[in-house]
Every structure is written in structure tokens, then in C-alpha cells.
C-alpha positions as CSV (number, residue, x, y, z in Angstrom):
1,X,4.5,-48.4,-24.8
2,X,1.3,-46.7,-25.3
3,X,1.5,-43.2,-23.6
4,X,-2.1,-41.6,-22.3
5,X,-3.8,-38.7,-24.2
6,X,-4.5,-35.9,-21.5
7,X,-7.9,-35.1,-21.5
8,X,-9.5,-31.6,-22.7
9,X,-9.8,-30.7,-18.9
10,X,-6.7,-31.6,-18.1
11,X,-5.4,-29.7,-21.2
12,X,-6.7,-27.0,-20.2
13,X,-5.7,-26.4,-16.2
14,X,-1.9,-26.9,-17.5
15,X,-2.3,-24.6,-19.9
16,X,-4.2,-21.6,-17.4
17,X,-2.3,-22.7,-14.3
18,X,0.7,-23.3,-16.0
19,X,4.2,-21.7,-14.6
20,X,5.3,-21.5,-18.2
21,X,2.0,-18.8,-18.7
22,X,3.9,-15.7,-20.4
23,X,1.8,-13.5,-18.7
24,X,1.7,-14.1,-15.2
25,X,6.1,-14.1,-15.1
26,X,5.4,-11.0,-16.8
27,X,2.9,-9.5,-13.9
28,X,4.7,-11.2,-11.6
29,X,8.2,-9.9,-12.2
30,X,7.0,-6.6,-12.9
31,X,5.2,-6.2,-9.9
32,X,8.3,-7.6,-7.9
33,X,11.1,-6.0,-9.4
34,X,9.8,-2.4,-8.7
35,X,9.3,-0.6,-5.5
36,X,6.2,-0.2,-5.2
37,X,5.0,-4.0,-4.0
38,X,7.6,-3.5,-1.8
39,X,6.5,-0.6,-0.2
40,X,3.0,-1.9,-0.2
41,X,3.8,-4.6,1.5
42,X,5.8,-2.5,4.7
43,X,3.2,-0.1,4.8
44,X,0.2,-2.8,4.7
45,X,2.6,-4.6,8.4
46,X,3.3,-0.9,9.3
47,X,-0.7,-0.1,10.2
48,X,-2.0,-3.2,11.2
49,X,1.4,-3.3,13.4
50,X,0.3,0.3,14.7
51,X,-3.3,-0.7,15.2
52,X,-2.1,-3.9,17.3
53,X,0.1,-1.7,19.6
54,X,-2.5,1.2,19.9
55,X,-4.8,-1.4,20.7
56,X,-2.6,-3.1,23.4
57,X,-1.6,0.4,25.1
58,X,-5.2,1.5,24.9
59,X,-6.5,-1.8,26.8
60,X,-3.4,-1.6,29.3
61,X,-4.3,1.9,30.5
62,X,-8.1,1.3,30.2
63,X,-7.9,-1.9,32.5
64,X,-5.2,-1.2,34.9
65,X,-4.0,-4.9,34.6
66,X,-0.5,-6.1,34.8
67,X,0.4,-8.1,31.8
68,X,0.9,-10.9,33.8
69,X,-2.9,-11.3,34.2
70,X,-3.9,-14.4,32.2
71,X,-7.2,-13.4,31.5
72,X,-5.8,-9.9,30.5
73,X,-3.2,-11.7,28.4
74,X,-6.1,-13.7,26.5
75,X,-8.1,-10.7,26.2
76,X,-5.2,-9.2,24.5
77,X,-5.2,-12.2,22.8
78,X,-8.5,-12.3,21.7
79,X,-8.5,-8.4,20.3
80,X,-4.9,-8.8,18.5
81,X,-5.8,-12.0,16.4
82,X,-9.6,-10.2,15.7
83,X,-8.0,-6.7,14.6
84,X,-5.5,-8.2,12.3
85,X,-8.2,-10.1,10.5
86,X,-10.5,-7.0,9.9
87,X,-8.0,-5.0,9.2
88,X,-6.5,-7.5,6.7
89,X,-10.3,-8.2,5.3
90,X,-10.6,-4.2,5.0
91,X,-7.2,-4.0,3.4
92,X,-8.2,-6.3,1.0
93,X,-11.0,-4.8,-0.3
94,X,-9.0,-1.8,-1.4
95,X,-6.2,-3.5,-2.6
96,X,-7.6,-6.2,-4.5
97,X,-9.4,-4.3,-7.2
98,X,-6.7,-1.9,-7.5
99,X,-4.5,-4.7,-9.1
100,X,-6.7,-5.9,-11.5
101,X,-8.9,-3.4,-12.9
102,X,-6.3,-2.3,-15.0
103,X,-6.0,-5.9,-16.3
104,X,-7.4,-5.7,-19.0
105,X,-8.4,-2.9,-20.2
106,X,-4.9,-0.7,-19.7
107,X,-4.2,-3.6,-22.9
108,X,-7.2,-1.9,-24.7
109,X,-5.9,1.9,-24.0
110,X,-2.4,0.4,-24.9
111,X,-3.7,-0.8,-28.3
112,X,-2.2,-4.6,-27.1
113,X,-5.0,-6.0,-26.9
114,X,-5.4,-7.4,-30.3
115,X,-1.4,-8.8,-29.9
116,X,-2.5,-10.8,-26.9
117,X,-5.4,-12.1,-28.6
118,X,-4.0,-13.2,-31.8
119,X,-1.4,-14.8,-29.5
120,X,-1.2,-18.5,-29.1
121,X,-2.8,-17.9,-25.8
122,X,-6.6,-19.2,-25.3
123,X,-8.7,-16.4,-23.4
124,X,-8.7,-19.1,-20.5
125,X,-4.9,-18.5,-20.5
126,X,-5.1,-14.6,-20.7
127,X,-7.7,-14.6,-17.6
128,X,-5.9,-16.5,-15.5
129,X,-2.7,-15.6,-16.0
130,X,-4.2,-11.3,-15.0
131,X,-6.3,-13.4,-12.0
132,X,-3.1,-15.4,-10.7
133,X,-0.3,-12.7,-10.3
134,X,-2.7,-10.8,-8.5
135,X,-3.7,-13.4,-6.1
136,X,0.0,-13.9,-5.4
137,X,0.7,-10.7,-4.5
138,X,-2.7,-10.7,-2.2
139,X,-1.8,-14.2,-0.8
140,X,2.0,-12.6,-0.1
141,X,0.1,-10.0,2.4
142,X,-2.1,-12.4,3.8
143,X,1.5,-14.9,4.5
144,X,2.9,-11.6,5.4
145,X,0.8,-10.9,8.6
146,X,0.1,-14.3,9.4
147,X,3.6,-13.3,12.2
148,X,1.3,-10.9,13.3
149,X,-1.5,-13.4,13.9
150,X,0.7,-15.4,15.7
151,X,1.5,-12.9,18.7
152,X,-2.4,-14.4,19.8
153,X,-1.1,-17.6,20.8
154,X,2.1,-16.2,22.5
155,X,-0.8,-14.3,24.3
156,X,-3.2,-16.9,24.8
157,X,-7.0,-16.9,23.7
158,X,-7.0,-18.1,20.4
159,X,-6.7,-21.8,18.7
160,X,-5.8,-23.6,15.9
161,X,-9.3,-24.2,14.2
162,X,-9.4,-20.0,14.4
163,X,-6.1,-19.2,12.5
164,X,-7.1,-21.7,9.8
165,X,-10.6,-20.5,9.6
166,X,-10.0,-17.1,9.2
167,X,-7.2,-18.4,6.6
168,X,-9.7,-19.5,4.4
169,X,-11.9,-16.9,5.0
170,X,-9.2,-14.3,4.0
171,X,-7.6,-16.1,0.9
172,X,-11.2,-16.8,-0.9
173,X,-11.7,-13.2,0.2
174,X,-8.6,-11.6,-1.8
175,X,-9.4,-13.7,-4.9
176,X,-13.2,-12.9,-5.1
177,X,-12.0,-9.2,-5.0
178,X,-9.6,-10.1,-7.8
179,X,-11.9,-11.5,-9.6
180,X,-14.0,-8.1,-9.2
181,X,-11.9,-6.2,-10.8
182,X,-10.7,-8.2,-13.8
183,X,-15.0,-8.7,-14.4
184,X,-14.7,-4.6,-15.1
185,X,-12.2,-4.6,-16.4
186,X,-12.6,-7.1,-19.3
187,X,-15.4,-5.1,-20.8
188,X,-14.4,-1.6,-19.8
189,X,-12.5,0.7,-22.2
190,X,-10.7,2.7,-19.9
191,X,-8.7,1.7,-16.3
192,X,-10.7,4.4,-14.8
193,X,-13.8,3.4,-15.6
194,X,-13.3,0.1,-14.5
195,X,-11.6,0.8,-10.7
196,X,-14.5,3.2,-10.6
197,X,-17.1,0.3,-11.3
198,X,-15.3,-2.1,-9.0
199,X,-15.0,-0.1,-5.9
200,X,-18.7,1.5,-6.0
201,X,-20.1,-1.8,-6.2
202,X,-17.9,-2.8,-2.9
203,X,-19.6,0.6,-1.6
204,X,-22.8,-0.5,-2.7
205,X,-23.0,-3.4,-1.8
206,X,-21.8,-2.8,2.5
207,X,-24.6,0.4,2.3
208,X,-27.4,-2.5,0.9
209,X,-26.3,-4.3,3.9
210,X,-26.6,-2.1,6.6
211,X,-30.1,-1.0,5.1
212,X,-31.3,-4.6,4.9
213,X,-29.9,-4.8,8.5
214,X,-32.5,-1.7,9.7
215,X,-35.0,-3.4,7.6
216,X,-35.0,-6.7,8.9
217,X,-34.8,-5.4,12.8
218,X,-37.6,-3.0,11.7
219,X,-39.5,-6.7,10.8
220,X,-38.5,-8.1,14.0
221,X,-39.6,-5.3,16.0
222,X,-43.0,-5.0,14.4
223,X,-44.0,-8.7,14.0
224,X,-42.3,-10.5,16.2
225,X,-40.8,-13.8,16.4
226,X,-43.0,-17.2,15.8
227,X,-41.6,-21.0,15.7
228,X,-43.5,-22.1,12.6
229,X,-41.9,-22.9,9.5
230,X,-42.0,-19.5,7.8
231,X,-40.1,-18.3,10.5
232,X,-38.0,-21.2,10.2
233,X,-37.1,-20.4,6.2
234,X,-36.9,-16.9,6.8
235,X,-34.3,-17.0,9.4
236,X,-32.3,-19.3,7.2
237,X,-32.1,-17.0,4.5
238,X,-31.6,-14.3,6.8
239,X,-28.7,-16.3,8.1
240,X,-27.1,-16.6,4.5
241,X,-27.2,-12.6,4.5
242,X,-25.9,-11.8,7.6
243,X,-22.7,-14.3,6.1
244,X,-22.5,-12.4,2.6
245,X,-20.6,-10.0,4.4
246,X,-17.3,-10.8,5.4
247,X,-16.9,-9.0,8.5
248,X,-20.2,-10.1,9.7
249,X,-18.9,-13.4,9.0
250,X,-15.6,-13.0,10.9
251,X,-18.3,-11.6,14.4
252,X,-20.3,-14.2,14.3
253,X,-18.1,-17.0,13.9
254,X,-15.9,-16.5,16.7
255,X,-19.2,-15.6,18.7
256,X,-20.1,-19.2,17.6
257,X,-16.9,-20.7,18.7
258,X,-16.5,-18.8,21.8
259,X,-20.3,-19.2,22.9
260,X,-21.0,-22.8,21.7
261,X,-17.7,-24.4,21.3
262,X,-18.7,-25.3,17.6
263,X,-16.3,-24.7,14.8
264,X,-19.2,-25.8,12.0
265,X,-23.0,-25.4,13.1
266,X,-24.9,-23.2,15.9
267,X,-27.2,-24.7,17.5
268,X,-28.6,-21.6,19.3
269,X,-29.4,-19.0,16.9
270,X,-31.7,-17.3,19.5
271,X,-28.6,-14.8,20.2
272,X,-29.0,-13.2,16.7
273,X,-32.3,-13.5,16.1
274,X,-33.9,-12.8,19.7
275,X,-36.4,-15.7,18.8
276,X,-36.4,-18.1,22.3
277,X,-38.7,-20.6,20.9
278,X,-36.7,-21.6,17.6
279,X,-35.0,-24.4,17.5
280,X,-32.8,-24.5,14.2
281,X,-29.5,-25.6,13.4
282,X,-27.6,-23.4,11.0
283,X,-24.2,-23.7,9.4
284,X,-21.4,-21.5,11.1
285,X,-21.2,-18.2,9.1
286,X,-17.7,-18.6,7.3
287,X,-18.5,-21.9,5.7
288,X,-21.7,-20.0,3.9
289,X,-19.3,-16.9,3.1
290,X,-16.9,-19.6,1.6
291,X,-19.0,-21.4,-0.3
292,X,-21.2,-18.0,-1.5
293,X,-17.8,-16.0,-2.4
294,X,-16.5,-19.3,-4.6
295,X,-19.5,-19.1,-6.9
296,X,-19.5,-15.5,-7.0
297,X,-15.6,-15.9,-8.0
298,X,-16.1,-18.7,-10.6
299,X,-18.5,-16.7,-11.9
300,X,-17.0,-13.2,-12.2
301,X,-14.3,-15.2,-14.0
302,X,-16.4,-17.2,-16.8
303,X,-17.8,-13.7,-17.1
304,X,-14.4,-12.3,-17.7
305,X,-13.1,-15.4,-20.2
306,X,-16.3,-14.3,-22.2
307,X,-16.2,-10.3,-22.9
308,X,-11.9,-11.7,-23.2
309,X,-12.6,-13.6,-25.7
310,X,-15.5,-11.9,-27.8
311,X,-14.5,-9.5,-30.7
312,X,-14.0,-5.6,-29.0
313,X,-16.6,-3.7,-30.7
């Protein structure tokens, strides 16, 4: 009987995905086995717990309203399942590069970096295996809070097509800041160097954004809006800015689906742009972020597999 030969792709997802990768049981158990994920983990559910019932108290006293009040209750509702998600997307962004920006390059100031590489492992294998323990531990606080999420529908307010949307949103969101760090961290010499790098560019990059923003209302204010076609392109790509940033993203999709009833496209865009006489239909905001942060990630990581697997100078 004539058994199939696996092909090179195939080869080589078992071989970077594979449970039997040395290196992520290694990360894994020896993030695991100590306190500290631990502790991360109950003081990431202590604040956004905190935050939820500040939150609640602060709207309860603001509004006067007993908590029987539906619309109250779905208010709540709303706010809850909205601060855990920008709290978690925040959290993220701190915690994410923290794990891997020492990948790497804590092998270099260890001197075990030649060992790993003279290892039967391919640099594919060595990338992902840093990349994947990571992630776990990132998608273990994302599972963590999703109780959290939850309180929403007990509360009213939110659906289904939000909890998985902003699902998505977070999970692609904790690997693309894994991914951040480990791209520093494969060239970089020393840890510090490469946390440094991986955090001022997160800096950098939400201060570019909020200068872009004054710029582009500065444009709007000064020359208007028109309904030809350079309008047309120009809020488009405007429209793939404004969902480059993920809390951005997060706003205006739920403005979307609350305003329009549309999970996928707006039809109306006349909200964001002030522009009453342009008629364009625009992808929802997260399905851009998606699609823009998976690139960025697959590309971070070929990056990484490269200055991995090229001879340290």
C-alpha cells in the first residue's frame, strides 16, 4: 500500500506548529510553573474587574436610575462590554511585547544562541515556537475576561455578532503585538534594546495618529467636502487610517452596528466625514484592522525567520 509523501508545506506547518516543538513546552512550562503568569493573570481580572464596578457605581449615582430600568440596564450594558474591550486592547499592548522582546535576544546575551541554531530545529521552528507560547499566554487573558464580557448580556445591550467581533479583533490584536516584539528582538543584542524599540514604536505610532487626525480635520475645515471622485478615494484611504488603530476600530464599529444595523459595510459615512452629499460604501472598520494587522503580522514574522536564521555578525 503506497503511503503519500507530505508535501514541503505541509512539512513544514507540522514541524513550526508542532506540539512536539521543544521550545514552546519549554516557554510554556516555564511561564506556567512560576508565579508570576499567575499573578499577571489575577491582576490583569483585578482592574478591568475594578474599572467595570467603578464604572457601574459611577453611572448609578450619575443617573439616579433603579437597576431595574431596562434601558439603564442596557446602558450598563453597553459601557461594561465596551470598557472590557479597551481595557483588554490597552492591556495588550503592554503586555504583548513584554513577552517576547526578550525572545530572542536574552539567547544572544545568554551565549545560546548558537546551541539553538546548530540544533535540529529550522529557524521556522525557532520563530514560532518564541511566537506561539506567547500567544497562549495572551489568548489565556483574552479567554480569561471573556466572564467579564459576558455580564453585557445578563445586562442587556449587546449581541452575539459583537462578542465575536471584538474576539477577533482582540486575538489578531495580541498576536501582531507578539509579533512586534520578537521582529526586535531577533536582530537586537540586548533585551533592553529590544522592549525599548518595541514599545516606542507603539508610542510612535498612537502620537502619528492623533497628529494625522488634527491634520486631516485641519483639511476638512479648510477645503471642504466635495462629491467627486478625489473625494471619493481620499475618504477611502482615510477610512483605512482611522481603522489602523485599534481603538478607533473598536468606536466606530459599534457606532456602525448601533447606527446602521450593519455588522460588515456602512453605508452612511457622512457621520465621520461631515460630507452630506457622498454617497460611498465602506467596509466596517474591524474587518480592515483585521485584514491590515494579519499582513503586518505575517510580515514582522518572515522578518524575524530572516535576521533568525542569518549568521550573527
Amino acid at each position: 500500500m503506497e503511503t503519500s509523501t507530505p508535501t514541503p508545506r505541509r512539512k513544514f506547518f507540522s514541524r513550526a506548529f508542532s506540539v512536539d516543538n521543544p521550545i514552546i513546552a519549554k516557554e510554556l512550562k516555564g511561564r506556567m510553573r512560576g508565579r508570576k503568569g499567575f499573578i499577571l493573570i489575577s491582576v490583569y481580572l483585578s482592574l478591568i474587574s475594578l474599572i467595570i464596578f467603578l464604572i457601574y457605581l459611577l453611572l448609578v449615582v450619575a443617573d439616579g436610575l433603579s437597576s431595574g430600568d431596562p434601558s439603564f440596564l442596557q446602558t450598563v450594558g453597553k459601557v461594561i462590554f465596551s470598557t472590557v474591550i479597551l481595557m483588554e486592547l490597552l492591556m495588550l499592548g503592554f503586555i504583548g511585547p513584554a513577552l517576547t522582546s526578550g525572545a530572542i535576544s536574552s539567547e544572544r546575551e545568554r551565549k545560546t544562541i548558537d546551541l539553538l541554531k546548530i540544533s535540529l530545529l529550522s529557524a521556522h521552528s525557532i520563530v514560532f515556537g518564541k511566537l506561539s507560547s506567547a500567544a497562549a499566554f495572551l489568548l489565556l487573558l483574552v479567554i480569561t475576561a471573556l466572564p467579564l464580557q459576558s455580564l453585557a448580556f445578563f445586562l442587556g445591550g449587546v449581541g452575539l455578532g459583537e462578542v465575536v467581533v471584538s474576539t477577533l479583533m482582540l486575538v489578531v490584536t495580541a498576536i501582531f503585538f507578539c509579533a512586534l516584539g520578537l521582529f526586535f528582538s531577533s536582530f537586537s543584542q540586548r533585551t533592553l534594546t529590544a522592549t525599548v524599540l518595541s514599545y516606542s514604536t507603539i508610542l510612535v505610532s498612537f502620537v502619528v495618529f492623533i497628529l494625522m487626525l488634527l491634520f486631516i480635520d485641519l483639511l476638512d475645515s479648510r477645503f471642504g467636502c466635495k462629491s467627486d471622485i478625489r473625494d471619493a478615494i481620499g475618504s477611502a484611504i482615510v477610512w483605512v487610517f482611522f481603522s489602523s488603530n485599534p481603538f478607533f476600530a473598536a468606536i466606530m464599529s459599534e457606532i456602525i452596528l448601533v447606527d446602521e444595523q450593519s455588522l460588515y459595510l456602512t453605508q452612511d459615512i457622512s457621520m465621520f466625514f461631515g460630507c452630506n452629499n457622498l454617497n460611498l460604501s465602506l467596509p466596517s472598520p474591524w474587518i480592515i484592522y483585521i485584514a491590515l494587522y494579519a499582513l503586518l503580522t505575517a510580515a514582522l514574522i518572515s522578518l524575524s525567520v530572516y535576521f533568525v536564521s542569518r549568521p550573527d555578525q
